[in-house]
N, C-alpha and C positions, 0 to 999 in steps of 0.2 A: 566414067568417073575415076578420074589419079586415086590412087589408092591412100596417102597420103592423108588426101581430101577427106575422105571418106573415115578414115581412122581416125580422125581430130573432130568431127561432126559426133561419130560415135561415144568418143569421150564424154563429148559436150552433153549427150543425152543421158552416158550414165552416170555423171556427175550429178544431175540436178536432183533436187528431193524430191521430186513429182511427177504422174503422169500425164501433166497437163504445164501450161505455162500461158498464164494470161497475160493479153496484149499489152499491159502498162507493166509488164516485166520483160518482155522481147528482146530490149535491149541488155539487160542484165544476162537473160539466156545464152545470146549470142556475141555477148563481150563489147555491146555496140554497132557489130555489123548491120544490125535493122533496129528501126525506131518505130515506136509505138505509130507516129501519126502515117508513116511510110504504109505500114500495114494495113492500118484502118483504110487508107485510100485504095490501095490495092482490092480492099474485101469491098469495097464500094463500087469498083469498077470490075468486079466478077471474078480478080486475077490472084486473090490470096491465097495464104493457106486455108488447105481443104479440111472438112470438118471440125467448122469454129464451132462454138456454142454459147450460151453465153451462163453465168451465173448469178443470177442479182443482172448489177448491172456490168459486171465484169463480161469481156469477150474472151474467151478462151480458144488455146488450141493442144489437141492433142502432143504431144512430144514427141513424136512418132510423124506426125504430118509436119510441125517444122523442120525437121532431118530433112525429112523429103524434097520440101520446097527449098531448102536452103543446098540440096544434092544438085538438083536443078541448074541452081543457079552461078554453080561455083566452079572454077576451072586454075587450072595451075598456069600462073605466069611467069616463063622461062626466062631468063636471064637474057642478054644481048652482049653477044661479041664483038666487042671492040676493038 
């Protein structure tokens, strides 16, 4: 993981006011990068973030498991010399 990467995720997680971050806020979380219905299909198909829960009827996820999945899934894309 670019370190970069990793130092801007970290922000993101200690910015937020919570230790959880429910699915119809996802987007807000992560600036846009993931969408609420994105997610839900992903936790449908076995492939989301790990340790959802739900509350009512809210779907939650740790804050700590979005970092994660969003660590995953993220890479630095270098420029091209022209």
């Amino acid at each position: 993981m670019e370190r970069g990467i990793r130092k801007v995720l970290q922000d993101m997680a200690s910015s937020w006011p919570s230790e959880i971050v429910s699915r119809c806020e996802i987007g807000a979380f992560t600036g846009g990068a993931l969408k609420e219905r994105y997610c839900a299909n992903l936790d449908s198909a076995g492939k989301g973030i790990q340790g959802r829960f739900r509350i009512g009827r809210k779907v939650c996820y740790p804050v700590n498991s979005v970092i994660d999945f969003l660590e995953k899934r993220s890479e630095k894309i270098e420029a091209k010399e022209v």
